[in-house]
PyMOL CGO cylinders between C-alpha atoms (Angstrom):
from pymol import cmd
from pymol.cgo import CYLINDER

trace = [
    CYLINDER, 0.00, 0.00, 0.00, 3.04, 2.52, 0.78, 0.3, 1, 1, 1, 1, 1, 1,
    CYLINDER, 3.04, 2.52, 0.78, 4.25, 1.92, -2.72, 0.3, 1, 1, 1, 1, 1, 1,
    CYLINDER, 4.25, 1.92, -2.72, 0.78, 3.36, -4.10, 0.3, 1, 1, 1, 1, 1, 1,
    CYLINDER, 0.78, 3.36, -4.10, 1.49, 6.64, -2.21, 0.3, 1, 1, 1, 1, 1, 1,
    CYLINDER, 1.49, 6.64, -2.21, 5.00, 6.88, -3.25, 0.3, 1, 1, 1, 1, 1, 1,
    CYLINDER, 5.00, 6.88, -3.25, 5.20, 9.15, -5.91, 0.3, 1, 1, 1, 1, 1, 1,
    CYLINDER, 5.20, 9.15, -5.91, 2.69, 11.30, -4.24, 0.3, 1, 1, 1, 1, 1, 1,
    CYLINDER, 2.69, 11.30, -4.24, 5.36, 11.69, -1.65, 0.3, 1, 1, 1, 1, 1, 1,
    CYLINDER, 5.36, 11.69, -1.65, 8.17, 12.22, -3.71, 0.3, 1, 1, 1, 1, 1, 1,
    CYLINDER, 8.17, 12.22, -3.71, 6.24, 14.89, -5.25, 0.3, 1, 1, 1, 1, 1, 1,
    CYLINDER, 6.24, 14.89, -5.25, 4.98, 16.65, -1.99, 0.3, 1, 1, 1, 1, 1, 1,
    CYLINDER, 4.98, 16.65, -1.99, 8.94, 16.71, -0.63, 0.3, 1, 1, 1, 1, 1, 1,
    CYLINDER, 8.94, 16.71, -0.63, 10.26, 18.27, -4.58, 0.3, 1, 1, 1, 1, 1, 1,
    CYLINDER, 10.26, 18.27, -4.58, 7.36, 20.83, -4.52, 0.3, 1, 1, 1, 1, 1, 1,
    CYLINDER, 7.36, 20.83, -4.52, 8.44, 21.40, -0.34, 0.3, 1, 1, 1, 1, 1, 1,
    CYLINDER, 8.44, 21.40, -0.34, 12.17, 21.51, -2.00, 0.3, 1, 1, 1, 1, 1, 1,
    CYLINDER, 12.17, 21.51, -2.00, 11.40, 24.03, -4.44, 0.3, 1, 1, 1, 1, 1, 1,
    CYLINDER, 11.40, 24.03, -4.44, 8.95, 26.39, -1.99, 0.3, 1, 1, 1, 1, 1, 1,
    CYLINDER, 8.95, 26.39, -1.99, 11.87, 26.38, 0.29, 0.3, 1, 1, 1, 1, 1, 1,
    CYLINDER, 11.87, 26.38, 0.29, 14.50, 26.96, -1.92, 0.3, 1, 1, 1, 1, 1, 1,
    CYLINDER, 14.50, 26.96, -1.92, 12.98, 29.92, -3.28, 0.3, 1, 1, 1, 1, 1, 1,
    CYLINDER, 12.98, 29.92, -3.28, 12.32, 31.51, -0.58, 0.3, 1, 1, 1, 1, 1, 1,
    CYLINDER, 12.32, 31.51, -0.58, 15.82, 31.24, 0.02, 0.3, 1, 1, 1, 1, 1, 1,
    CYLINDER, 15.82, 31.24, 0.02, 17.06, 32.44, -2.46, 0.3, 1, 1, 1, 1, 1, 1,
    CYLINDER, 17.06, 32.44, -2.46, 15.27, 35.59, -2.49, 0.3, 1, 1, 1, 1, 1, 1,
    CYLINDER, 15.27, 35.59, -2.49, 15.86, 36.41, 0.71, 0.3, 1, 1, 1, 1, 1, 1,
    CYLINDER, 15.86, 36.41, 0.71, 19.49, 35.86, 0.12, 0.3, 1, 1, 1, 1, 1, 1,
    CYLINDER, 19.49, 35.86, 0.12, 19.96, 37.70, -3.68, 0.3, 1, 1, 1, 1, 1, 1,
    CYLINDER, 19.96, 37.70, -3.68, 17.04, 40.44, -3.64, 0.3, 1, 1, 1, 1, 1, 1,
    CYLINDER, 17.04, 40.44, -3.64, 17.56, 43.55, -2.81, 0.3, 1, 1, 1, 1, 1, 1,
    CYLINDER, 17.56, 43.55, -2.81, 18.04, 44.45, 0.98, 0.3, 1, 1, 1, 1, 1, 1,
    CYLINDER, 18.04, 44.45, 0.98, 17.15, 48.24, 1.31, 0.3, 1, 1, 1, 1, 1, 1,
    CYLINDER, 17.15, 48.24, 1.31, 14.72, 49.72, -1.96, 0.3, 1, 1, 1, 1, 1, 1,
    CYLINDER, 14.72, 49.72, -1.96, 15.87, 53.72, -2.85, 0.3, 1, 1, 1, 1, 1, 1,
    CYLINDER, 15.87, 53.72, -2.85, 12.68, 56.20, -2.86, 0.3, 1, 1, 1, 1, 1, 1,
    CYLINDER, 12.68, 56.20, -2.86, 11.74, 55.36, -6.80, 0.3, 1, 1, 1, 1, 1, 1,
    CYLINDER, 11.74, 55.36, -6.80, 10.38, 51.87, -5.32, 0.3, 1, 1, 1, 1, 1, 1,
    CYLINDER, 10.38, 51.87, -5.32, 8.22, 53.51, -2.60, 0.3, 1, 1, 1, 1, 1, 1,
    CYLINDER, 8.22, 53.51, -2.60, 6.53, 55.30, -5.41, 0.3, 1, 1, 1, 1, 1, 1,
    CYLINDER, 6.53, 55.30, -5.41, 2.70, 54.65, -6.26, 0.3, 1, 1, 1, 1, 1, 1,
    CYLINDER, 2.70, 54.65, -6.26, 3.30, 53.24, -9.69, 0.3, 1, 1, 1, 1, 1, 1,
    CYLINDER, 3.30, 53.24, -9.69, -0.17, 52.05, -12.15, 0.3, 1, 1, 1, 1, 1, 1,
    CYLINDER, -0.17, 52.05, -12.15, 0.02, 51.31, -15.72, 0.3, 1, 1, 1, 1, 1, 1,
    CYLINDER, 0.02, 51.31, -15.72, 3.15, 54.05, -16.11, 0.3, 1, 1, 1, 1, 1, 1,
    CYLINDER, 3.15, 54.05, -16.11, 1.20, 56.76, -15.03, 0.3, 1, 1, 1, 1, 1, 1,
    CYLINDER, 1.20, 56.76, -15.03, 2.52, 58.44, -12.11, 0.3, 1, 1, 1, 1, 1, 1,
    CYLINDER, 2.52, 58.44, -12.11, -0.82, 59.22, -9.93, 0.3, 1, 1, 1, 1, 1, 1,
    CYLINDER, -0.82, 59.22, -9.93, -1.39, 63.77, -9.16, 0.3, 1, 1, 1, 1, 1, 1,
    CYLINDER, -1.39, 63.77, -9.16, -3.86, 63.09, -6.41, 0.3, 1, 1, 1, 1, 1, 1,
    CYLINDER, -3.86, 63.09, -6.41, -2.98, 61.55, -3.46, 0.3, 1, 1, 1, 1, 1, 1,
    CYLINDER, -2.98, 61.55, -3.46, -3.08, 57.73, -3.10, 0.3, 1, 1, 1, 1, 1, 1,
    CYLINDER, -3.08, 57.73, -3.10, -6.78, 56.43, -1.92, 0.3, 1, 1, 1, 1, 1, 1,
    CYLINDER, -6.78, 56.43, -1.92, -6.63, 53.63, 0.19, 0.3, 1, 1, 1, 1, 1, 1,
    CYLINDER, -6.63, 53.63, 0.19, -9.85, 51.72, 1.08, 0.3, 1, 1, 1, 1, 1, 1,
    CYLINDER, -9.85, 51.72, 1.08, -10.82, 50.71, 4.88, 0.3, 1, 1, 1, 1, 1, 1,
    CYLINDER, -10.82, 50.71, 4.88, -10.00, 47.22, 5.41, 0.3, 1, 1, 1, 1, 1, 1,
    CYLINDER, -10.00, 47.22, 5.41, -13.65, 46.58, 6.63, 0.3, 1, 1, 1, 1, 1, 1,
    CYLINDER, -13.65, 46.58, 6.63, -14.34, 46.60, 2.38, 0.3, 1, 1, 1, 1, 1, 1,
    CYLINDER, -14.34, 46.60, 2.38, -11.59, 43.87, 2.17, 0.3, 1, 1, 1, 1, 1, 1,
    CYLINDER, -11.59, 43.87, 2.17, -13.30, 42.10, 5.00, 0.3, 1, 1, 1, 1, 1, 1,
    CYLINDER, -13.30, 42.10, 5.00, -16.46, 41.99, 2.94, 0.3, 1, 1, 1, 1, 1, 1,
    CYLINDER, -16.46, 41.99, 2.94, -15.22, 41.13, -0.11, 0.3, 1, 1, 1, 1, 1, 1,
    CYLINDER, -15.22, 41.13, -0.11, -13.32, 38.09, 0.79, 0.3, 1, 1, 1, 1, 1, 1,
    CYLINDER, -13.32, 38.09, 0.79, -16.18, 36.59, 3.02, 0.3, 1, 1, 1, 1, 1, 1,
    CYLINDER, -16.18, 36.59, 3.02, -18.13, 37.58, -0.47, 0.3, 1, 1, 1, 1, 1, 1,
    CYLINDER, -18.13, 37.58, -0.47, -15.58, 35.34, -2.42, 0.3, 1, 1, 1, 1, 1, 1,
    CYLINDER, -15.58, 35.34, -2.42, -15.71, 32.54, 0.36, 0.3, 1, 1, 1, 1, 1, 1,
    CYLINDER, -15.71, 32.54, 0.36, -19.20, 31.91, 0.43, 0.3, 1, 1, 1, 1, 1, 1,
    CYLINDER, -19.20, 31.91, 0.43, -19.27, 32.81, -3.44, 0.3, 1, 1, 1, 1, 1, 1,
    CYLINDER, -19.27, 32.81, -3.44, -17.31, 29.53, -3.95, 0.3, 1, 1, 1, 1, 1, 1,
    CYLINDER, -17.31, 29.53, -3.95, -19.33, 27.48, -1.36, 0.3, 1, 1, 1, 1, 1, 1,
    CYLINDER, -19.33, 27.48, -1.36, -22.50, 28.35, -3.62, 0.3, 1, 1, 1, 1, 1, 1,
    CYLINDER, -22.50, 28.35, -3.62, -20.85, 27.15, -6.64, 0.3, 1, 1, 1, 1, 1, 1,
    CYLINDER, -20.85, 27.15, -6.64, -19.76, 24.11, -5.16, 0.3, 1, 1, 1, 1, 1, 1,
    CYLINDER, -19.76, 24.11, -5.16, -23.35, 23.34, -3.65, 0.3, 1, 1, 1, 1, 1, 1,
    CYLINDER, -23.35, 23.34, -3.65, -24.69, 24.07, -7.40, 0.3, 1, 1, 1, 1, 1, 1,
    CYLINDER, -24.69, 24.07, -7.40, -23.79, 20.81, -9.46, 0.3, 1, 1, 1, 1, 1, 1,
    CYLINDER, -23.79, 20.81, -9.46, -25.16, 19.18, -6.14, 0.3, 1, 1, 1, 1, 1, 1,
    CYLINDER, -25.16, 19.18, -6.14, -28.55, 20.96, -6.39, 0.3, 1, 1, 1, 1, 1, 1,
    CYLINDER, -28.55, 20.96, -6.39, -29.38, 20.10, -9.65, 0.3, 1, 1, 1, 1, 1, 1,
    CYLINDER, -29.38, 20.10, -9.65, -27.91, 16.41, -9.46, 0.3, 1, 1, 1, 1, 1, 1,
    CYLINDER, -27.91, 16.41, -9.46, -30.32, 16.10, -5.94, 0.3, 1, 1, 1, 1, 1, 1,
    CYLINDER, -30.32, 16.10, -5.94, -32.85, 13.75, -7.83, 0.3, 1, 1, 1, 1, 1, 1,
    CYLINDER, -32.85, 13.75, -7.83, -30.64, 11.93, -9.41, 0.3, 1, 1, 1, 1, 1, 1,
    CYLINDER, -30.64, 11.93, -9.41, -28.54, 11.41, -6.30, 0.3, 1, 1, 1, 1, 1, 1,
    CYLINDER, -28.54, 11.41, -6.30, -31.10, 10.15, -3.60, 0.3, 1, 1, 1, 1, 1, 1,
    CYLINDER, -31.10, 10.15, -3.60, -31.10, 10.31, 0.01, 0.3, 1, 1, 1, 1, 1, 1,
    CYLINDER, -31.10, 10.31, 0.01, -27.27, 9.37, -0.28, 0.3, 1, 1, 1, 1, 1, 1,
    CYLINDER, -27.27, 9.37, -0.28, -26.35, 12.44, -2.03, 0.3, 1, 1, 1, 1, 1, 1,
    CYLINDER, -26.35, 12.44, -2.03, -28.21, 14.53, -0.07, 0.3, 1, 1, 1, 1, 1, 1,
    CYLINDER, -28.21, 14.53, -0.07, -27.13, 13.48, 3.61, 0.3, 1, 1, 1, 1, 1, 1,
    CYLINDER, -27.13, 13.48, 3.61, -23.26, 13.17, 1.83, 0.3, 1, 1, 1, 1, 1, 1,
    CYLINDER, -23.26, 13.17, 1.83, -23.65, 17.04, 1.81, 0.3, 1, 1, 1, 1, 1, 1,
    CYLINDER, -23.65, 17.04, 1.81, -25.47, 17.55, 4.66, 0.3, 1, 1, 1, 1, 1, 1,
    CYLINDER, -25.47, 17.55, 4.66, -22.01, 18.29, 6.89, 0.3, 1, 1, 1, 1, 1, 1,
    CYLINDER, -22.01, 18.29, 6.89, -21.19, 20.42, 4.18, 0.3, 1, 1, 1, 1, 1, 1,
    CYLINDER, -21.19, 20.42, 4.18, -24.21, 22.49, 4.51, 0.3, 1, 1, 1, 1, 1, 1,
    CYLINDER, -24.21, 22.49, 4.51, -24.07, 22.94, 8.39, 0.3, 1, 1, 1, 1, 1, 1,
    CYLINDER, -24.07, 22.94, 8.39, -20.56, 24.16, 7.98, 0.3, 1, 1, 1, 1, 1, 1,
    CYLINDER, -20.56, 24.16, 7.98, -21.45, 27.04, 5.68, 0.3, 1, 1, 1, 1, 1, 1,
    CYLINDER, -21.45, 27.04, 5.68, -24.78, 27.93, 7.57, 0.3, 1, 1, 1, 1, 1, 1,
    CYLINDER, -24.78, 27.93, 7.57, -23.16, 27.90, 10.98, 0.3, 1, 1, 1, 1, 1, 1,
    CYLINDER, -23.16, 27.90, 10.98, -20.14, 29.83, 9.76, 0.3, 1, 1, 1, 1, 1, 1,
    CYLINDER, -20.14, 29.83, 9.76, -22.84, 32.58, 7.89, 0.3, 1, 1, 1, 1, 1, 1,
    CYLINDER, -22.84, 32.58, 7.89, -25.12, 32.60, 11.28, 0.3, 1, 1, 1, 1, 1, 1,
    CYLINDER, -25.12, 32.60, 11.28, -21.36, 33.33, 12.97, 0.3, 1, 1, 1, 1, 1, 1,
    CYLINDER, -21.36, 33.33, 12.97, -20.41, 36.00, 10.68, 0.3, 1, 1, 1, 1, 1, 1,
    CYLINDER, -20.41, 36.00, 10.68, -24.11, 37.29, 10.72, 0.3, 1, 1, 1, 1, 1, 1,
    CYLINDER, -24.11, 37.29, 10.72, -24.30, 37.39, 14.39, 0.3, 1, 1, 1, 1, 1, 1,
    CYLINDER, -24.30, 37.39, 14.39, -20.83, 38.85, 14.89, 0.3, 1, 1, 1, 1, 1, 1,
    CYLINDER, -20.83, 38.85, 14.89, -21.31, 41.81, 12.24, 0.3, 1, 1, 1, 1, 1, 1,
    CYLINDER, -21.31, 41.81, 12.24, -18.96, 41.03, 9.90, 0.3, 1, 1, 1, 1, 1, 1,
    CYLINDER, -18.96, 41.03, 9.90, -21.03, 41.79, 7.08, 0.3, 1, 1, 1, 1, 1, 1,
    CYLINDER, -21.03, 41.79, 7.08, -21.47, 45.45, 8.65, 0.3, 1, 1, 1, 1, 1, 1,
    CYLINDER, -21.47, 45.45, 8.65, -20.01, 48.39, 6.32, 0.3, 1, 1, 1, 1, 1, 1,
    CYLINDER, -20.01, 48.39, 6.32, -19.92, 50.24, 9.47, 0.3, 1, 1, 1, 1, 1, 1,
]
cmd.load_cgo(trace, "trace")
């Protein structure tokens, strides 16, 4: 049985290797302090006359719950329209997927973090 899960191995310690290597190596060969020019705003060669905009991170807050529970609807699509065809199997086989998303929306819901203020 270990011989079925060997290459799977090998290639989970080569793409470890790699990761770590990397990361070495850019800590070791970039560049250690950047001059002002790299501090600069910079967008599509333009250099910006009004001062930068940044946006509250409460909007970055929504948007990536947004893209979380985004996903978990696509995922629970195919199942939806495969439910007949699927049974009572199918449907309590995503049943502990279900409770996970509704608990973690009630959570979110109850704690505010879907508030813009």
């Amino acid at each position: 049985m270990i011989g079925e899960y060997q290459a799977l191995l090998v290639y989970l310690v080569v793409a470890l290797l790699v990761a770590l290597s990397m990361s070495f190596a850019s800590e070791r060969l970039g560049p250690r302090a950047p001059g002002g020019l790299k501090r600069e705003t910079y967008e599509s060669g333009i250099v910006p006359e009004a001062p930068v905009r940044y946006f509250s991170v409460r909007f970055y807050r929504v948007a990536m719950l947004f893209m979380i529970f985004d996903v978990a609807v696509m995922a629970l699509y195919p199942w939806a329209t495969s439910l007949r065809d699927l049974g009572r199997s199918g449907f309590w086989h995503a049943l502990p997927f279900l409770a996970v998303v509704a608990v973690t929306f009630g959570y979110l819901w109850k704690r505010g973090g879907f508030q813009w203020h």
